[in-house]
SELOLO-316267 format. One line per 5 residues: number of its first residue (from 0); for each residue x, y, z of C-alpha. Coordinates in Angstrom, 2 decimals. Layout:
<pavexs>
NUM) X:Y:Z  ...;
</pavexs>
This chain:
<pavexs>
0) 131.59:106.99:72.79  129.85:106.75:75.99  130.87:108.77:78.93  132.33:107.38:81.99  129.70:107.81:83.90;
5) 127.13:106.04:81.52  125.86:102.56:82.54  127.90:99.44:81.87  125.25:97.56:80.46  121.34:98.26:78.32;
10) 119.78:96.98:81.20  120.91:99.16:83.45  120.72:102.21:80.94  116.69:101.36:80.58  115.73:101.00:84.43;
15) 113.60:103.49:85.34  115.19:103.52:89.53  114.00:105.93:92.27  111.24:108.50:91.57  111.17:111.54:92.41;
20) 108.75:112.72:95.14  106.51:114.75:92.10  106.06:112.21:90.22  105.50:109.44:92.58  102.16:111.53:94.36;
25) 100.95:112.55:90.16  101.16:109.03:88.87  97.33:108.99:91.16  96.00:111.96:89.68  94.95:113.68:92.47;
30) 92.22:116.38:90.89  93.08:119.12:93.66  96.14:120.68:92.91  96.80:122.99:96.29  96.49:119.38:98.40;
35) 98.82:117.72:95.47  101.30:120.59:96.84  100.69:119.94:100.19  101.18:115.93:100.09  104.65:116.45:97.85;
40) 106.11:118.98:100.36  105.52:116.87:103.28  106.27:113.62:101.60  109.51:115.38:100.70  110.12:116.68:104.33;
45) 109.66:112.87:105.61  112.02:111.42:103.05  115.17:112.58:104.68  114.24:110.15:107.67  112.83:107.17:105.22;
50) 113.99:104.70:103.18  112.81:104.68:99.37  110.57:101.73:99.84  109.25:103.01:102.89  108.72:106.61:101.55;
55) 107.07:104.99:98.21  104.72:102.80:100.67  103.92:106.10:102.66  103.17:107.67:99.38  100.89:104.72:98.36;
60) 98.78:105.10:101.91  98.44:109.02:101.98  98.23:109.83:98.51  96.16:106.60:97.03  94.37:104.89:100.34;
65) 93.95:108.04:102.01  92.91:111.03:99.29  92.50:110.10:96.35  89.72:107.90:98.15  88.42:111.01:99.84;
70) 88.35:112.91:96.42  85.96:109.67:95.18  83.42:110.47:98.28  83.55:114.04:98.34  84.53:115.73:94.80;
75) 83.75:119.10:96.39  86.80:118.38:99.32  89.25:121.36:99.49  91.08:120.77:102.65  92.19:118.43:105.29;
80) 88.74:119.40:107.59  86.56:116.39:107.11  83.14:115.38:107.97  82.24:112.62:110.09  80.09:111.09:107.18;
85) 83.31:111.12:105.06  85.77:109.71:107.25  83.19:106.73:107.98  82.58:106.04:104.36  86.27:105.84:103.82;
90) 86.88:103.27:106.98  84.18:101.68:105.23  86.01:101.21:102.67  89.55:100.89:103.76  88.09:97.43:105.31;
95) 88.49:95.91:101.51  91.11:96.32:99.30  90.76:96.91:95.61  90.46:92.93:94.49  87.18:92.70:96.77;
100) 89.31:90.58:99.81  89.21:91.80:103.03  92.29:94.61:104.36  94.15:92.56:107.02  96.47:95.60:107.70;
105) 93.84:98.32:108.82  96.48:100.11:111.50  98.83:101.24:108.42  96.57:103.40:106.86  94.81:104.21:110.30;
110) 98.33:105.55:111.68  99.76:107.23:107.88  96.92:109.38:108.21  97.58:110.10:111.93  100.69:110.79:111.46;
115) 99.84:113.24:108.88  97.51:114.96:111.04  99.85:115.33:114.40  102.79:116.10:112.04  100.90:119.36:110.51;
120) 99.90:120.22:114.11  103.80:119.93:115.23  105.44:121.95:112.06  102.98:124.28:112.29  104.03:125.44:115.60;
125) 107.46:126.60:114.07  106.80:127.18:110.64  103.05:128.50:110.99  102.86:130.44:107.34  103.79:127.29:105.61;
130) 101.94:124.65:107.64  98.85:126.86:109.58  96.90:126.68:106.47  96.13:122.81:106.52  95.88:122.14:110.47;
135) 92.74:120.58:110.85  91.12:118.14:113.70  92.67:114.64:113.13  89.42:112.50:111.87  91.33:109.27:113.40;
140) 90.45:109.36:117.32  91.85:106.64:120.09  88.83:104.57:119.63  89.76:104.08:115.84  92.89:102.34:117.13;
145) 91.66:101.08:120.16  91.66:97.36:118.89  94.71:97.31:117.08  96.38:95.42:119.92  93.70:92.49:119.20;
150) 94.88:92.73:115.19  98.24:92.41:115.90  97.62:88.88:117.89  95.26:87.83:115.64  97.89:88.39:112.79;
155) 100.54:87.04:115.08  98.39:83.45:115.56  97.79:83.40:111.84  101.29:83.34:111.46  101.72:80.87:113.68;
160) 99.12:78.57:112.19  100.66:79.03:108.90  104.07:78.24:110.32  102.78:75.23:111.66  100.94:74.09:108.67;
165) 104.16:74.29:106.76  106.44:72.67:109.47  104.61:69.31:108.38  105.66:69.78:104.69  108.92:70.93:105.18;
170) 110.90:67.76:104.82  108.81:66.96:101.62  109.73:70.04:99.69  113.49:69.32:101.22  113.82:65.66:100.12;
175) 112.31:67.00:96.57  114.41:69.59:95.87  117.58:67.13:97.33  116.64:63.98:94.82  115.90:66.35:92.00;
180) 119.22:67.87:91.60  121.01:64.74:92.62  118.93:62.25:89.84  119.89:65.67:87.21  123.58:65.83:88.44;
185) 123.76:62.07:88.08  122.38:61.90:84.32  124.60:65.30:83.40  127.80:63.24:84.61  126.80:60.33:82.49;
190) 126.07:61.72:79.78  129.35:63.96:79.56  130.90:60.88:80.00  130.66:59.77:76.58  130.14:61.39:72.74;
195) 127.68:62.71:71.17  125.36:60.39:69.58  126.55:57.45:71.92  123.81:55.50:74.45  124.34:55.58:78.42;
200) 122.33:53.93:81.07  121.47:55.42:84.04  118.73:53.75:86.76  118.13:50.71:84.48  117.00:53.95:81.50;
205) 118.91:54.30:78.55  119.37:57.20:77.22  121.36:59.19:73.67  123.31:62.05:74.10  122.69:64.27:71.59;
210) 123.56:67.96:70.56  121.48:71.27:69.76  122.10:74.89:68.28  122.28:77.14:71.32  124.40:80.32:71.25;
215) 123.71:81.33:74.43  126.14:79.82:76.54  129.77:79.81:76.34  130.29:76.12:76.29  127.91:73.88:74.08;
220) 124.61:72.47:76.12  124.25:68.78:76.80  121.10:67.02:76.20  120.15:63.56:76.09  116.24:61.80:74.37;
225) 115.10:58.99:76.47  115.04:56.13:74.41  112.23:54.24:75.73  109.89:57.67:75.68  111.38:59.68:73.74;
230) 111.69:62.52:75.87  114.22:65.80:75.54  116.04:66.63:78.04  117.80:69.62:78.64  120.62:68.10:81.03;
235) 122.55:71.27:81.85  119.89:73.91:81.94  117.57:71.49:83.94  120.08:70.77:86.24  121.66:74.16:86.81;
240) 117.98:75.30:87.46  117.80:72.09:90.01  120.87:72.78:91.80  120.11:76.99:92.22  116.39:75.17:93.01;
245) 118.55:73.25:95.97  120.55:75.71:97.23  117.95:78.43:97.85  115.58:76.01:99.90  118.82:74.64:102.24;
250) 120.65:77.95:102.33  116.94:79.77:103.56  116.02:76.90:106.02  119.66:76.29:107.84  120.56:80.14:107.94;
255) 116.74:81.81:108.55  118.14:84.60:106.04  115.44:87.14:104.61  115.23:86.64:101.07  117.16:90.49:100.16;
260) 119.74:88.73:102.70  120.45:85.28:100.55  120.87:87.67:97.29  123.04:90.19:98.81  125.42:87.11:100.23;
265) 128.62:87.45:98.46  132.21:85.19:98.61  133.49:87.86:101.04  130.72:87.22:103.30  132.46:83.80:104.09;
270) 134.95:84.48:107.25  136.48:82.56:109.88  136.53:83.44:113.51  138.83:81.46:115.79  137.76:80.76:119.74;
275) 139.56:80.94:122.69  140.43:77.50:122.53  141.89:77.39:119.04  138.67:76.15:117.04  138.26:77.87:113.53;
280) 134.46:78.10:112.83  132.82:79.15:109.43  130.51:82.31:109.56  128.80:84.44:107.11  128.82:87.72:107.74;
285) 125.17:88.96:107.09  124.88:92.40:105.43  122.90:94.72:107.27  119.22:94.90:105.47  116.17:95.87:107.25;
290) 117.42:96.61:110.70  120.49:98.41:109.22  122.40:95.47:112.17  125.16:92.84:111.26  125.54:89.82:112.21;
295) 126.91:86.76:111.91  125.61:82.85:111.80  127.95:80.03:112.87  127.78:77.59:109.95  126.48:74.10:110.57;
300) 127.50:70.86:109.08  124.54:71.00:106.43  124.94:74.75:106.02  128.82:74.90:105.10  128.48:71.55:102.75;
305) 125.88:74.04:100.16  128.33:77.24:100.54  130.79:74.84:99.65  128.51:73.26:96.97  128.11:77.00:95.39;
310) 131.78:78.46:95.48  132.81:74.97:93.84  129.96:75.28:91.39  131.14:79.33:90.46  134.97:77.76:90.06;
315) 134.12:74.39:87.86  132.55:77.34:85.54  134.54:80.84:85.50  137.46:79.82:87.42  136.50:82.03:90.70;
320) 132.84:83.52:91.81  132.81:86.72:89.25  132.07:89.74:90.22  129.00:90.99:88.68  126.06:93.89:89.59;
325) 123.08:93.64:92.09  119.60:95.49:91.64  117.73:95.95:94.50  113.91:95.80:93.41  113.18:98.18:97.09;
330) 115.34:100.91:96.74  115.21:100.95:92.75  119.64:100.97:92.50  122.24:99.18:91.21  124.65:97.64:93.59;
335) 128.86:97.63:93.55  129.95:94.96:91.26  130.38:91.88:93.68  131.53:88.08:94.07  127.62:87.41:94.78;
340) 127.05:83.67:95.67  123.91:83.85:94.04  123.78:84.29:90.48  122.59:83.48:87.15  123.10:84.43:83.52;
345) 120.42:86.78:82.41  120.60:88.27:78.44  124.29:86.67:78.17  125.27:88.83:81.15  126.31:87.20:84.97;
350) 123.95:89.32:87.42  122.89:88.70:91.06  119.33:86.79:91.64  116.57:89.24:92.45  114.18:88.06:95.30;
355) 111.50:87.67:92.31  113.85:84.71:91.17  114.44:82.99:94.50  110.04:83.45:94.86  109.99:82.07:91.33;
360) 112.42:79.43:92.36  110.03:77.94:95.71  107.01:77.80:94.03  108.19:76.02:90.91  109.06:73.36:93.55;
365) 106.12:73.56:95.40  104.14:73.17:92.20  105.99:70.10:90.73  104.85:68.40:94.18  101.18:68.90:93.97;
370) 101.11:65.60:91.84  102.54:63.44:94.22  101.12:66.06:97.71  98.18:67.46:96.86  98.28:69.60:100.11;
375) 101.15:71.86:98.47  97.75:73.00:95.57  96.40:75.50:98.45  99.88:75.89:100.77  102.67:77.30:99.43;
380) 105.66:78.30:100.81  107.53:81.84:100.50  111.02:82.79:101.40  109.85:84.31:105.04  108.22:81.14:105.94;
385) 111.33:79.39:105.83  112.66:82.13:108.82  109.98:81.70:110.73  110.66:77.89:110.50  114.48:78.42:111.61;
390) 112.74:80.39:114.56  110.65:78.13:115.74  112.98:75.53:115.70  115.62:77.10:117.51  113.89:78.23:120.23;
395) 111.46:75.11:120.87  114.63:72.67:121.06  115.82:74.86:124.17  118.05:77.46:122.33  117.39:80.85:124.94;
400) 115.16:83.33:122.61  117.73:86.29:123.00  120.48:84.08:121.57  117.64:82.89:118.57  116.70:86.91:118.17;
405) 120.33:87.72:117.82  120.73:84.74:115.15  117.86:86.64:113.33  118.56:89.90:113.47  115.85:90.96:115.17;
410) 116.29:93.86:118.14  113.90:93.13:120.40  112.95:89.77:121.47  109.56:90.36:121.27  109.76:90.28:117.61;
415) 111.53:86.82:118.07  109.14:85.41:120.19  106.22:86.56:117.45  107.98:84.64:114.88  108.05:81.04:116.92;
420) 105.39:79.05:116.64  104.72:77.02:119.90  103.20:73.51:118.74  100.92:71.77:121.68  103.24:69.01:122.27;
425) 106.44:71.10:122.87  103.77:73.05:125.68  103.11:69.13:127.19  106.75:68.21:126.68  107.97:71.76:128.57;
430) 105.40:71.72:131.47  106.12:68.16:132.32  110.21:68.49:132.42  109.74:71.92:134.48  107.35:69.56:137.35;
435) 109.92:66.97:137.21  112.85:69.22:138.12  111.03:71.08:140.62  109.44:67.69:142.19  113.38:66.61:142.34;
440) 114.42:69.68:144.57  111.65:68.75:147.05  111.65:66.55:150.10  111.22:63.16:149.07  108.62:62.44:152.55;
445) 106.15:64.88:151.11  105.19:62.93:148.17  103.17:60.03:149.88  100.75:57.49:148.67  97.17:59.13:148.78;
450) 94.95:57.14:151.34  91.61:55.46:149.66  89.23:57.56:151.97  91.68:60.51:149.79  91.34:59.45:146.33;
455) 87.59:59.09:146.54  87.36:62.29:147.83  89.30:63.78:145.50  87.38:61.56:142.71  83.89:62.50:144.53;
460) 84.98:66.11:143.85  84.47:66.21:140.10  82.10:63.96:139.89  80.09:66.45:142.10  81.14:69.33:139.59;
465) 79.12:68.12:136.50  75.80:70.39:136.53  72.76:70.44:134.29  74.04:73.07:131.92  77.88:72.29:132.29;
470) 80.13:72.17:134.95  81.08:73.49:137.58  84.83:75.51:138.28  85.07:75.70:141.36  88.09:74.75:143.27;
475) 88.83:71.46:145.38  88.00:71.16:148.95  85.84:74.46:148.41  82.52:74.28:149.23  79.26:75.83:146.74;
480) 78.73:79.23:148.15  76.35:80.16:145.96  73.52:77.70:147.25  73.45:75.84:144.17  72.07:78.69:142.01;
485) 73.84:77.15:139.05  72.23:79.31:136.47  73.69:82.68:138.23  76.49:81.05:139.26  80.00:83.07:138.24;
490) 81.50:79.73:138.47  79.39:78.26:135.86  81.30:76.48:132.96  78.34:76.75:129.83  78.61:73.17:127.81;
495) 77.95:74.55:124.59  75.64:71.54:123.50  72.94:73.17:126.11  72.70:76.13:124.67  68.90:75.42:123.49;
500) 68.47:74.36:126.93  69.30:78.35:128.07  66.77:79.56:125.21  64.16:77.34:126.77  64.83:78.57:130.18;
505) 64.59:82.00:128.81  61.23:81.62:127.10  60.32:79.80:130.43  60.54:83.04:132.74  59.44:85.23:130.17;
510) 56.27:82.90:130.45  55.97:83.24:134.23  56.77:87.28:133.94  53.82:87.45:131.64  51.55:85.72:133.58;
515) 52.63:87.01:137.19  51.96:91.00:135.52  48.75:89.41:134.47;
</pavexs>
C-alpha cells in the first residue's frame, strides 16, 4: 500500500534527517527577524561548499554562540555594527561554555564570526543591493587571534599527555576485553553441549543449563544458573555483547580507524593485492570519511585473525554477512543496504552499529575495570584515543611519519606528527643511537682518553658555575664577561627555591634608594 519510494522500515519512516537551513537558524529564536534573514541566506549560500555536519556546526557558532548571545547583551541590536563594550562582554563570555567549564576551542567561534564579516565585505562587492546593507567593521581584529598559535600547542600537548596516560592502560583494557569473551565463548560451548536442564562444569564451576521465554531472536537463547551462587546468566546475549566488546577494541587499536570508519567497514572492503614478487597480502579498503581520501591498511597477523573472527561469526549465524542499512548520525541519511562487518540486531531488524554503540561499547569496558584498576574511574578511553595510540606507535618504533600519515589518512604530515605522542625515553633512546652512528663515521684517533689535568678542568668548570641565586649558563672554556655581576647577568639560571632571596634583595635597594634621596 506503500509507495516505492516509502521507507523500508518504521525506523527509518520516523527519523527526522537533514534540516533545512530555516529551520535549523529558528530552532534559537532569534528575536530580530531582518538578521534571522540575513543568517539563513548566507548560511544557505555556504552550504553548497559544506558538509551537513559542518554547515549545522557553523549554524550552531553564528546563530547560537555568536547572536543570539549578542541579542542577550544588547536587546536594542539591529545590525551587524557593534560596540566595543558588546563585543568584549561577549569574549567574556565565549571563554565558558553553557555548563560553567571553561571553552577550550575559543578560535572556532573567533574565526565563524570572521568569516562572516570578510565574507559580507567580499559578496558585497558583486552583489552590493543584496549584501551592502549589513557590511559593517569586523569586531574580531588580529590581536583577537594573535595567540591562537599558543592554543593550538597547548591543545596539541594535552593530547599528548592524554595519549600517554592511556598508553599505560592499554594492555589492561586489551587483556580484559580478550579473557572476557574467551571465559563467555568457553561457557556458551559447554553449555550447548548438553540439554536443557543437564549440569556442566567449566573452571572447577558447575553450572545448569536452563531455558527462558524470549521471542526476540530467531533461535532460542541459552542460559545457564550457577549452582554454587545462583547466578543467571545470559550465555548468548552476554557473549555476543563480549565478542562485538572484543572486536571493536582490536579492530580500533591494530587498524587506527576513526570510529565512522570501523562502522562504515563492510565484507567488500576486504581485498587482496598481490606484490611484485607473488605475495598475496590482506587489505581493507578504507572508505573515504573526513578527508573525502582512500586508502588502504596492510593487515597484520592480529588484525586479519578478528576480520576473520567477524565474517566467521556473520556465517555460523545467517549463512553470509547480510546486507542491511547504515545511518550516519553526521549527515542525518540512510546508507545503501550493505554487507557491513559491524552489526547488531536492533527492534528484530539487522542494522549497522552507530558510533554511539561502539562509544557505548569502550566505556562499558572501561567501567567493568574500575573494580580491579581504579585509574580507569577518572580515564576513560574513546574511539580517537585508540588512533592516536596506532600513531604514536608507528612512528616511535622507526616507521617514517609520511608512510604513518598515509596509514591514517591524514594529508599533511603535520597533522600526523600532532597525533604522536613522543614519550621521554624514546627522546633518550633516539638521541643516543643518532651519536653512536655518527661517532662510528668518525676517525677512530680523535676520540682519545681525556688527560687528568683535562677532566678536572672540565669538572672545575661546573663546579665554578653554581652561583648564589642559581647557576650559571655559560659555556665551557668561556670566561665571565660580565665581571661577576650575577644578579644582571643574562646568563643567570634563577633556582626557583631563591626566589625569597630576590624579594629580599629587592626590599634591600629600595632601602638604600630611600635613604640615599634622604
Amino acid at each position: 500500500m506503500f509507495p516505492a519510494s516509502a521507507p523500508r522500515t518504521l525506523r527509518a519512516a520516523v527519523t527526522r534527517g537533514q534540516l533545512p537551513v530555516e529551520e535549523a537558524v529558528d530552532r534559537h529564536g532569534l528575536r530580530d527577524q531582518e538578521v534571522r534573514g540575513l543568517l539563513v541566506e548566507y548560511i544557505r549560500r555556504r552550504s553548497a561548499d559544506l558538509d551537513y555536519s559542518s554547515l549545522r556546526q557553523q549554524t550552531n557558532l553564528l546563530v547560537k554562540t555568536f547572536w543570539k548571545t549578542i541579542e542577550e547583551i544588547n536587546s536594542d541590536q539591529k545590525d551587524l555594527r557593534l560596540s566595543e563594550e558588546v563585543f568584549t562582554q561577549w569574549k567574556e563570555r565565549l571563554q565558558t561554555l553553557p555548563n560553567g567549564k571553561p571553552r577550550l576551542d575559543l578560535d572556532g567561534p573567533l574565526m565563524a564570526v570572521r568569516t562572516l564579516y570578510l565574507d559580507l565585505h567580499t559578496w558585497s562587492a558583486a552583489e552590493p543591493e543584496r549584501w551592502a546593507k549589513w557590511v559593517a567593521p569586523c569586531p574580531v581584529r588580529d590581536e583577537d587571534l594573535r595567540w591562537s598559535h599558543l592554543r593550538r600547542r597547548q591543545l596539541q600537548e594535552r593530547m599528548a599527555k592524554r595519549t600517554r596516560d592511556r598508553q599505560l592502560l592499554l594492555p589492561v583494557l586489551v587483556q580484559h576485553v580478550t579473557d572476557k569473551w574467551h571465559r563467555l565463548r568457553e561457557l556458551l560451548d559447554a553449555a550447548q553441549s548438553v540439554a536443557l536442564g543437564e549440569e556442566f562444569t567449566v573452571e572447577g564451576a558447575t553450572w545448569l543449563r536452563v531455558s527462558t521465554k524470549d521471542q526476540r531472536h530467531n533461535r532460542p537463547p541459552i542460559n545457564a544458573i550457577n549452582r554454587k551462587t545462583g547466578e543467571l546468566v545470559k550465555l548468548s546475549w552476554e557473549e555476543n555483547q563480549a565478542f562485538w566488546q572484543w572486536a571493536i577494541v582490536e579492530t580500533l587499536r591494530l587498524a587506527g580507524l576513526r570510529a565512522e570508519e570501523l562502522t562504515e567497514l563492510s565484507h567488500l572492503s576486504i581485498r587482496q593485492y598481490q606484490r611484485p614478487n607473488s605475495e598475496v597480502v590482506a587489505v581493507p579498503v578504507i572508505s573515504p570519511s573526513k578527508s573525502d581520501r582512500e586508502r588502504v591498511i596492510p593487515m597484520s597477523a592480529e588484525l586479519f585473525h578478528v576480520i576473520a573472527q567477524i565474517i566467521r561469526r556473520h556465517r555460523n549465524e545467517h549463512g553470509t554477512a547480510p546486507v542491511c542499512a547504515r545511518y550516519d548520525l553526521h549527515e542525518k541519511t540512510w546508507s545503501e543496504e550493505l554487507p557491513y562487518l559491524f552489526q547488531t540486531l536492533r527492534s528484530g531488524t539487522q542494522r549497522a552499529m552507530s558510533v554511539t554503540t561502539v562509544w557505548r561499547k569502550i566505556r562499558q569496558a572501561c567501567q567493568e575495570l574500575v573494580t580491579t584498576h581504579p585509574e580507569f574511574a577518572t580515564i576513560r578511553f574513546s574511539p580517537h584515543d585508540f588512533r592516536r595510540l596506532f600513531a604514536t606507535e608507528l612512528v616511535n618504533n622507526g616507521l617514517p611519519i609520511h608512510i604513518g600519515a598515509a596509514l591514517l589518512g591524514h594529508m599533511d604530515v603535520r597533522t600526523t606528527r600532532g597525533y604522536v605522542a613522543v614519550f621521554d625515553e624514546d627522546v633518550i633512546s633516539h638521541y643516543q643511537e643518532f651519536l653512536a652512528r655518527r661517532r662510528a663515521e668518525r676517525p677512530q684517533e680523535e676520540y682519545r682518553k681525556p688527560t687528568d689535568e683535562e677532566s678536572s678542568d672540565f669538572n672545575e668548570h661546573f663546579d665554578k658555575r653554581r652561583v648564589e641565586l642559581g647557576s650559571c649558563g655559560r659555556p665551557y672554556g668561556t670566561p665571565c664577561q660580565h665581571e661577576h655581576a650575577c644578579i644582571r647577568c643574562p646568563m643567570l639560571s634563577i633556582n626557583p627555591k631563591m626566589l625569597p632571596r630576590l624579594d629580599e634583595l629587592e626590599e634591600d635597594l629600595l632601602a638604600r634608594r630611600r635613604r640615599a634621596v634622604d
